[in-house]
N, C-alpha and C positions, 0 to 999 in steps of 0.2 A: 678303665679309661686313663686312669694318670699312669699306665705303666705307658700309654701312647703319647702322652704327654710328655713326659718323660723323656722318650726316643726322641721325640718333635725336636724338644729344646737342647738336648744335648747334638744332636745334630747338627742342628745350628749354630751350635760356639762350635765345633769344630771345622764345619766348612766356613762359617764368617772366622776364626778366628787363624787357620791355614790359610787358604785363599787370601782373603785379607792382608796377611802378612807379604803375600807374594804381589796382591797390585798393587798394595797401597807403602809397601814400603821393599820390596824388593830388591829393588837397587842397590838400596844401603846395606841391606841384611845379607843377599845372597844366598845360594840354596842352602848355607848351613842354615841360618836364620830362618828360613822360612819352615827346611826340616823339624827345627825344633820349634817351633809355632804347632805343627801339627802333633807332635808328640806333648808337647805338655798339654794342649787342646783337651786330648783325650785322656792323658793320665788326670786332669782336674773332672771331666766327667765320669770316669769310671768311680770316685770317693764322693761326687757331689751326687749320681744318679742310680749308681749301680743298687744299693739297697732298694730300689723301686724296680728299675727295667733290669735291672743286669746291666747296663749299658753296653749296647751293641752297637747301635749309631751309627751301621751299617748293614746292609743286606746280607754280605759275604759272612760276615762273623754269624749273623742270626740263620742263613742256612747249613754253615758250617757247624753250629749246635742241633739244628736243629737233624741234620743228618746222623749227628753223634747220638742221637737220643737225647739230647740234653736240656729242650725245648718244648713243652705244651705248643702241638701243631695249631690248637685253637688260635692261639695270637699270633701266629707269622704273619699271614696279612696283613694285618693290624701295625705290625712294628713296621713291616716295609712300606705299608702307606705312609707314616708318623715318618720313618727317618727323610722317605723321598722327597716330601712336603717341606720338611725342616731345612733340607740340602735348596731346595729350591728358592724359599723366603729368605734364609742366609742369603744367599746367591742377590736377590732385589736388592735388600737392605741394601749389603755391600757396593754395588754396582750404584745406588741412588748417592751415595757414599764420594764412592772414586767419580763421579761425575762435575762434582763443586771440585776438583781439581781446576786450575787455573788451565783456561783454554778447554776446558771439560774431557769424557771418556767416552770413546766409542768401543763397546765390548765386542764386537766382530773384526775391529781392525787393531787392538792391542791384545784378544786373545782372552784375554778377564781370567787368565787361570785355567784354564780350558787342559781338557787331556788329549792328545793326540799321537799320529805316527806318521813318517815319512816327513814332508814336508814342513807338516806341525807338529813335529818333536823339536823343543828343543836343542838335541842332537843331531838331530834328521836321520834317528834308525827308522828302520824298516817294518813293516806290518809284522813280519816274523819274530825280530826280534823284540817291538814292543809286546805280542802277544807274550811270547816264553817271560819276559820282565815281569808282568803284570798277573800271571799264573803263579811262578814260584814266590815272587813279593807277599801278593795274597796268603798262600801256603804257609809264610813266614809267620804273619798275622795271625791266622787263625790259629793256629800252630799254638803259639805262645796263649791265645788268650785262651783255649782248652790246657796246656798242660800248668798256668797260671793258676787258674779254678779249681784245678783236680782237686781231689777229697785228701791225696797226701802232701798236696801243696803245703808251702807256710802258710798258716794264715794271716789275712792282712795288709799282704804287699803286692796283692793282685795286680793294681794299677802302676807300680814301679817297671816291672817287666813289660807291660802290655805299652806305655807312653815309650818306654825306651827301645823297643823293637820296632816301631811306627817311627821314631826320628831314622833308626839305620834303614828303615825301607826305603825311605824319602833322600837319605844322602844317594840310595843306589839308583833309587825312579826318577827323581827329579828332568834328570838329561835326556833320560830316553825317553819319557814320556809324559813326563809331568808330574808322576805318579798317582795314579787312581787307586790301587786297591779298594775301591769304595764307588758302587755303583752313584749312591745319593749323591757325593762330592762329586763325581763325574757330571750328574745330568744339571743338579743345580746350574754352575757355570754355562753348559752348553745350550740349554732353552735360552739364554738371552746373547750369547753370540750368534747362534743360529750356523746356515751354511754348512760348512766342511765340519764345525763340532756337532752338530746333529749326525752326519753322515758317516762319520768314524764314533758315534757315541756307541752301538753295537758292539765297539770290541771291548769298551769299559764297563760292561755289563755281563759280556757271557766270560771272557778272562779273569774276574776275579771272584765271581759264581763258580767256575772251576776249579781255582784255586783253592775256594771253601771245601771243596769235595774231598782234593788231593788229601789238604790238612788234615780232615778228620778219619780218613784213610788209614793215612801215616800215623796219627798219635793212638787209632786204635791196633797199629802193631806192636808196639810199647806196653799198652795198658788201657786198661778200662775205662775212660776218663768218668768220674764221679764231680760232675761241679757244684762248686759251692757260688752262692750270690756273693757280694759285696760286705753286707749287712753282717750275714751269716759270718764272715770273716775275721771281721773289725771283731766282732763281738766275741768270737771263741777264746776261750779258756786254753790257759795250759793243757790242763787237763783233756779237756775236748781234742787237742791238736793230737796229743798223745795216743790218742781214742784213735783217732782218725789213720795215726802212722800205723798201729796194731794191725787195723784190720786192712790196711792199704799193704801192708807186708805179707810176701808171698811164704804161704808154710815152712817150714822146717823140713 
């Protein structure tokens, strides 16, 4: 149960603490600002949570391990219950939040963070090009946080790489789509705008599920991914790292 816990709450600082940044202060900060809202988000939950869950804190990451091999199938459920619940109560909080705004918040007519395409991009790219965005972005993601893990990784610095590839997804997604990579972050926001974010929420779900796929595709052409938790990390030895580069070195 507390590895669900876990997901729940790290979920939750990163959609209230992204999101957040984009309704409640947006303006000011602009997509760099908000980009790095959601990268450091995540780089503090992967050091505060990952010894427990791993910190996935999204669907795509946890079926892209979990395709890798890298995940006990028992808990999958489990985590995408915990992150989607998490994405969602972030989403209320926030929203009961931006609403004491002076003259208050309607989250269907300012959008509340919402992911979209066409009309509600941002940009106003197209279904096409939001899907290809949202596919490769994800791949990005997943990408790093398996070869981040790996067993010849450094240890330690898991969450450096994995926060700072999540702000470059977000300076590239922002425009075109908002940037989802993250089904939970997607739906949170869109159950309380409702409308057109319900009815393009489909592509923020099966696009960066895909994406997870690509990823683990791709980093199993390279190598075997062996992950290591958080915990496990922090805590290894010289010696241990050593251990790990040995046997992570391909013969002679």
């Amino acid at each position: 149960m507390k590895r669900y816990i876990a997901e729940f709450i790290g979920t939750f600082v990163l959609v209230f603490g992204g999101c957040g940044s984009a309704v409640l202060a947006g303006e000011k900060i602009g997509f760099a600002g908000i980009a790095l809202a959601f990268g450091l988000s995540l780089l503090a939950m992967v050091y505060a949570i990952g010894p427990i869950s791993g910190c996935h804190i999204n669907p795509a990451v946890t079926l892209g391990l979990l395709v890798s091999g890298k995940m006990d199938r028992r808990f999958a459920v489990g985590y995408f219950v915990a992150q989607i619940l998490g994405g969602i109560v972030a989403a209320a909080v926030l929203l009961m939040i931006a609403q004491g705004m002076p003259g208050g918040y309607d989250a269907s007519s300012h959008g509340f963070a919402a992911n979209g395409y066409g009309e509600h991009s941002p940009g106003g790219f197209s279904l096409g090009a939001a899907a290809l965005t949202e596919i490769v972005l994800t791949a990005f993601l997943v990408f790093t946080v398996i070869g981040a893990t790996d067993l010849i990784a450094p240890v330690g610095f898991a969450g450096i790489p994995i926060g700072l590839v999540l702000t470059l997804i977000h300076l590239v997604g922002i425009p075109v789509t908002n940037t989802s990579v993250n089904p939970a972050r997607s739906i949170g926001p869109a159950v309380f705008v409702g409308g057109w974010a319900i009815s393009q929420l489909w592509l923020f779900i099966v696009a960066p599920l895909a994406g997870a796929v690509v990823a683990s595709a791709a980093y199993r052409m390279i190598g075997k991914p062996e992950t290591l938790r958080t915990r496990e990390a922090e805590q290894a030895t010289r010696a241990e790292q050593e251990e790990r580069e040995r046997r992570g070195r391909p013969a002679a």
